[in-house]
N, C-alpha and C positions, 0 to 999 in steps of 0.2 A: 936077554933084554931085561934091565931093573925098570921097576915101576912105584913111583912116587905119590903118593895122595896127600895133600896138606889141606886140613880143615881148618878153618878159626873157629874158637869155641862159641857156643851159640848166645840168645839171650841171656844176660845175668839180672840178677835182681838187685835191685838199687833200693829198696826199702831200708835200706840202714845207711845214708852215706858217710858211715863214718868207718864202716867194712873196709879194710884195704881191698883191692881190686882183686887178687888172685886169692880171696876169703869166699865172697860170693856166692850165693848157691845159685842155679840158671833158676826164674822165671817159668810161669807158666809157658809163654810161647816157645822159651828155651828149651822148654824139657821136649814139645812139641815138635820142634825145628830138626832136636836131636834125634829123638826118636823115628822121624820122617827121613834125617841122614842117612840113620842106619839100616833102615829098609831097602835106601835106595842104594848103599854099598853093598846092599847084601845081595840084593835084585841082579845086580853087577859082578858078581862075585869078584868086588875089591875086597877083601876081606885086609914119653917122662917129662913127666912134670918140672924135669929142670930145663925142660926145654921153650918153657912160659913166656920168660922174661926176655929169652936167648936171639941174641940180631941174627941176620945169614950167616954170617963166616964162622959162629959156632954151632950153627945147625947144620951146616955142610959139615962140617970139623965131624959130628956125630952121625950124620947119616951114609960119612965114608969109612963107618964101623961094624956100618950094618950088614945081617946072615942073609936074611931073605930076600927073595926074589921080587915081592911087595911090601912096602913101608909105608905103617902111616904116620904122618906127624901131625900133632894140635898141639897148637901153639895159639899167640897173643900180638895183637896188632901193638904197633908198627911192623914189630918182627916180623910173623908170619908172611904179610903183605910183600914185604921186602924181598926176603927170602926166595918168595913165588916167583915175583919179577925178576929177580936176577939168574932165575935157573932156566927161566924159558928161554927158546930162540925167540921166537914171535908170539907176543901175548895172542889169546883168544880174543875172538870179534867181541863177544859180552864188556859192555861198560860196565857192569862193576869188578872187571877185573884189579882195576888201577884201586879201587875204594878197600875189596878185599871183606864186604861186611860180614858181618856174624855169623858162623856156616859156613863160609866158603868153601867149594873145597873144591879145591883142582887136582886131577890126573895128569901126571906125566911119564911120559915111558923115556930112558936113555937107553942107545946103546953103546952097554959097555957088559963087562960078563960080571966086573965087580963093581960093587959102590964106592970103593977107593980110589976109582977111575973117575967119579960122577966131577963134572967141573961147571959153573955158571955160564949159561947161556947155551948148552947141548939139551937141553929137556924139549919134547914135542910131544905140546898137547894134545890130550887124548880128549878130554871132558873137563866143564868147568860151571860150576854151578851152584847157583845157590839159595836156601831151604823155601822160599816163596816159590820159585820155579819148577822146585819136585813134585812129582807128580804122583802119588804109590797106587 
């Protein structure tokens, strides 16, 4: 069984808008959001940057490259969002799955024994959540 985690990156800071987007350093609630992420991966034991800009079919293109058993990806909306929804069967009951905000981060498990096998719309969610909702 592969197991999938796709986070969007959290708050960024917008005090310069003249920063391109993927320059950004997160925010105070961002750093917060994050930090709160990774407790609750951790809590869970869910344990590249060129993957930012990157639509589904080249984030699938990389994650049917991938060694482990768990993968995480952060990524950048639209992509991200996209990516999510095309890999699941059935989205999660959660409305903001479709929005996909800041944080998101959804669990999916395939099976398959390799991620070479991973193909769009076999993913079943495991968990889906995001950083207002966590609890630590």
């Amino acid at each position: 069984m592969k197991r999938l985690i796709l986070t969007r990156h959290t708050k960024s800071s917008w005090d310069d808008p003249q920063m391109p987007d993927h320059d950004r350093p997160l925010n105070e609630r961002g750093k917060a959001a994050a930090a709160d992420l990774g407790q609750w991966l951790a809590s869970r034991a869910f344990v590249k940057p060129a993957l930012y800009h990157a639509g589904p079919d080249v984030m699938l293109a990389v994650l049917r490259h991938a060694k482990a058993e768990t993968v995480m990806m952060i990524g950048h909306n639209p992509g991200i969002a996209e990516f999510a929804a095309r890999l699941v069967a059935h989205p999660p009951a959660n409305p903001e799955f479709a929005r996909y905000p800041t944080g998101a981060t959804l669990v999916a498990e395939f099976d398959v024994a390799d991620w070479a096998k991973v193909e769009f719309g076999t993913g079943v969610v495991v968990d889906f959540v995001i950083p207002r909702e966590v609890v630590v």
